[in-house]
N, C-alpha and C positions, 0 to 999 in steps of 0.2 A: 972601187965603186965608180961606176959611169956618171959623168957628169950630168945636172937633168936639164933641160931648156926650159931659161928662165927670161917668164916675162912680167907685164902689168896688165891688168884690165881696170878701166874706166866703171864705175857704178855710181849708183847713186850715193854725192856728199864724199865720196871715195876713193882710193885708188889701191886695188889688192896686188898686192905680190905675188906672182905663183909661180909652180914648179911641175912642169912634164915628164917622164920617162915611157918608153917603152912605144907599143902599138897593138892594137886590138879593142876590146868594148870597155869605154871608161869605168874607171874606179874612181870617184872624189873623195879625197879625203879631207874630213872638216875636224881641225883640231879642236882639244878644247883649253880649260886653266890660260895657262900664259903660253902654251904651245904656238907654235905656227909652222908650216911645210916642215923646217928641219926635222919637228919633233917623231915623222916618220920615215927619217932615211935609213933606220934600222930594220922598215918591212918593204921598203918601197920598190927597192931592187928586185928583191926577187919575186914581187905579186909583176911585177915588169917583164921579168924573164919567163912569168908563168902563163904572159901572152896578152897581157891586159895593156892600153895605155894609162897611166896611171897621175891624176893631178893632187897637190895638196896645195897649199893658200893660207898665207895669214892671213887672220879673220882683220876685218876695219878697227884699225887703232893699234893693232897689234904689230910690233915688229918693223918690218918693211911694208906694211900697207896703212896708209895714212888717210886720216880724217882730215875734208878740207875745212872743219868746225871742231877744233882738238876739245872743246867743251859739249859735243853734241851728246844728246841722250841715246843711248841704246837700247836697241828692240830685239825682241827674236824675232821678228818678220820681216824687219829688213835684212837683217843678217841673212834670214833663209835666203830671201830673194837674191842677195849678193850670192850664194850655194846657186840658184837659179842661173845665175847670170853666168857662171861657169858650165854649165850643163849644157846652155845654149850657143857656148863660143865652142864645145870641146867635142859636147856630142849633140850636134842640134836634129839628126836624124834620127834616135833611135832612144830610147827607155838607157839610162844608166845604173851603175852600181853605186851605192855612197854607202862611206864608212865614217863615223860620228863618235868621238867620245868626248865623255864628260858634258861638257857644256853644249860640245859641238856636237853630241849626242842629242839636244833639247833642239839645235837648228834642225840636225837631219830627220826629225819625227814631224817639226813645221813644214817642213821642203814636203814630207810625204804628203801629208793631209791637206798640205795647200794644190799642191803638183801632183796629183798619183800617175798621170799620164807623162810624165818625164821618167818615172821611177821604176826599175826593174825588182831592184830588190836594197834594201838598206837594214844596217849591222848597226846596232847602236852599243855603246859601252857604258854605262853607267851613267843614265842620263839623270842628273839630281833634281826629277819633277817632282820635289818635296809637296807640292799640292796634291797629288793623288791621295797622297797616306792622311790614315786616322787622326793621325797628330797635328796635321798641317800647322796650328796655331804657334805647335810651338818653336815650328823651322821658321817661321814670320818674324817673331820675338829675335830669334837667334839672328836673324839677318839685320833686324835694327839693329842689336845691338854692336852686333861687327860694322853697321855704320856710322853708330854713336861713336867707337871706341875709335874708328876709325881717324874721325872728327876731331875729337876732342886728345886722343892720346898718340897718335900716328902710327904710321903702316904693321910695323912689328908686332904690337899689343894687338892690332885688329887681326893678323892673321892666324896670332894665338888664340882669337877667341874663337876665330872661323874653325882654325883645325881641333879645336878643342869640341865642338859644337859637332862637328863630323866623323868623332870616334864612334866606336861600339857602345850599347845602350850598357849604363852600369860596368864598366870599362874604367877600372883604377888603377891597372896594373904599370909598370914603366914599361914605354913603347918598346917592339922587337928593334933590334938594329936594322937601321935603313938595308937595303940591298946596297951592293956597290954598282955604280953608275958607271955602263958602256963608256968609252972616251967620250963618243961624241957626242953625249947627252952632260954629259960632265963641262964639255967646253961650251953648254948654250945658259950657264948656271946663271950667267952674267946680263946675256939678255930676258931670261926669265923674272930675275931683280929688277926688272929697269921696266916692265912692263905689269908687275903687280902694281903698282898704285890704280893704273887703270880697271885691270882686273876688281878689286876690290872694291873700288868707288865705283863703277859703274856696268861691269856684268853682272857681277854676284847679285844685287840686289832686283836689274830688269829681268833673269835668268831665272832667278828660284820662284819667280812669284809666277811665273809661267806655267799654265794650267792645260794639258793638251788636250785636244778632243778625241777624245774616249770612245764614242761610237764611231767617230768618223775612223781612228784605228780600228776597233773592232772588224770592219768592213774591209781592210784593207791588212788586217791583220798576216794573210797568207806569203807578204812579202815582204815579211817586217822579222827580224832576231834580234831579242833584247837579252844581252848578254851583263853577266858581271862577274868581279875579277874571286877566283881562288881564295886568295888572302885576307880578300873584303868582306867576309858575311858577319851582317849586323853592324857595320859603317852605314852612315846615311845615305850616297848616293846606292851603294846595293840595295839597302831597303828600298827605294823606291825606286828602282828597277824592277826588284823580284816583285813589287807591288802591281805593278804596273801588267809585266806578263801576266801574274791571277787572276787583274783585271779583264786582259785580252782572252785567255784560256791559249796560252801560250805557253814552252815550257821556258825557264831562264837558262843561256847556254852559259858556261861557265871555262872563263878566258884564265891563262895561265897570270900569276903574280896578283897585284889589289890595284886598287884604282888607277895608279900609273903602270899597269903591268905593259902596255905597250911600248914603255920607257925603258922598265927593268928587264923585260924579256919580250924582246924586238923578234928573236929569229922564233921562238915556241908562239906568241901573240900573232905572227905572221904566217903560218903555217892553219891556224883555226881558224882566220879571219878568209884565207884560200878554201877551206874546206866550205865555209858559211856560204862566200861568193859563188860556189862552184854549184851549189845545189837550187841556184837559179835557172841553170845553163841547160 
C-alpha cells in the first residue's frame, strides 16, 4: 500500500488529522462510529489508482485530531463546516465528491444542504437520522437511556444498551458470528476503545437527535445516494436510511456486508462506492 501524505488543518476549536492519496477530482471521506482516515485504507487505494485524489480525516476529538476544549459540546454543523473546511483547502476550485457513513453520513447530508454549491455528488451509508421515522420517540428514550446508563453504570453497559437498542425490530435470536476483521481493521481495535467514551457521551446523543431538512434534500435529491448495508435490513440505522430515500423518492442502493460493511468488506464496499462516484462524471 502507498504511503498517503499526512497533514493537519487548523479549524475552528480544532485541529484535524488528514490523510491524501492519489490525484484527480476529490473524494472526502468523512468517517463515522469511532473511525477516522485509517478506517478507509482498505478502499482508499484503489478509488486513488481509479484516478481520484482521495482525503479522509479524523473527525474533532477523534483520534489524532484534537479539541482545543476536550469537554466541548458537539454539533453536526460544526463538524460539517470542519468537512467544509477540507473541501476548501483540497478542492477550493471545483464541486467535490464526499463519502459519509454512519455518523459521518448525518455530516455529509449537513455539508449537502448547507454547501450544495461545493457538492458534486455524495454517497451516504447508513446515516442513523432516527428523527425522520415514525417512531422517533422511541430512538429519543433509547438515547437517554445509553446516557443515563452511561452515567451512572459506565461505558460497557452503555454500549450494550446502544447495540442492543440498534438490533432488528423483534430480533431475539443470538447474534450471527462477527465477520473476521481484515489485519488492519483488527490492529485499529485498540484505538477504537480509547475513543468510544467520547463517541458515546458526546456524538451519539448531538447526532441522533439531528433532524435533516427534508425539502431542502428533496431539491437536491439528484445528487445525493443513500445506500445501506446487505446484512443490515431492519437494524436501526438501515431503517432510517431506507426511510429517508421514500422520503426523497429515491431508490436505497444496497452496500455489500451491514453497518460496518466498509470495514468487513473494504475491496467489494470499494468497488460500489467507484461505480456510485462514477455516475457523477
Amino acid at each position: 500500500m502507498t504511503a498517503p501524505s499526512i497533514s493537519s488543518l487548523r479549524v475552528n476549536g480544532a485541529t484535524l488529522h488528514y490523510e491524501v492519496r492519489g490525484r484527480g477530482p476529490l473524494v472526502l471521506l468523512i468517517p463515522g462510529g469511532t473511525g477516522g482516515a485509517a478506517s478507509f485504507d482498505g478502499m482508499a487505494e484503489d478509488l486513488a489508482a481509479d484516478g481520484y485524489t482521495v482525503a479522509g480525516y479524523d473527525p474533532r476529538g477523534m483520534s489524532r485530531s484534537t479539541l482545543d476544549d476536550p469537554d466541548a459540546e458537539q454539533h453536526v454543523a460544526e463538524h460539517a463546516d470542519d468537512a467544509l473546511r477540507m473541501l476548501d483547502l483540497l478542492s477550493p476550485d471545483e464541486p467535490a465528491l464526499v463519502f459519509g457513513a454512519s455518523s459521518g453520513a448525518i455530516v455529509a447530508l449537513h455539508l449537502l444542504t448547507a454547501h450544495p454549491e461545493r457538492i458534486a455528488r455524495v454517497v451516504t451509508h447508513e446515516p442513523p437520522v432516527v428523527e425522520v421515522l415514525p417512531d422517533a420517540a422511541e430512538h429519543r428514550a433509547l438515547v437517554a437511556h445509553v446516557q443515563d446508563t452511561f452515567r451512572t453504570q459506565g461505558l460497557m453497559p452503555a454500549m450494550a444498551a446502544f447495540a442492543a437498542g440498534l438490533k432488528k425490530d423483534g430480533d431475539i435470536t443470538e447474534p450471527a458470528a462477527e465477520p473476521e476483521l481484515p489485519p488492519q481493521a483488527a490492529a485499529r481495535a485498540e484505538q477504537t476503545m480509547a475513543d468510544l467514551p467520547y463517541f458515546v457521551g458526546r456524538i451519539v446523543p448531538s447526532f441522533m437527535s439531528y433532524t435533516p431538512d427534508i425539502r431542502r434534500l428533496e431539491g437536491l435529491s439528484d445528487r445525493l445516494v443513500i445506500a445501506g448495508g446487505q446484512d443490515s435490513r431492519g437494524e436501526l440505522p438501515y431503517r432510517s436510511a431506507a426511510f429517508l430515500a421514500e422520503r426523497l423518492g429515491t431508490e436505497l442502493q444496497h452496500f455489500p456486508g451491514g453497518h460496518v460493511g466498509l470495514t468487513t468488506h473494504p475491496a467489494e464496499f470499494g468497488e460500489l462506492l467507484r461505480k456510485a462516484l462514477r455516475a457523477s462524471i
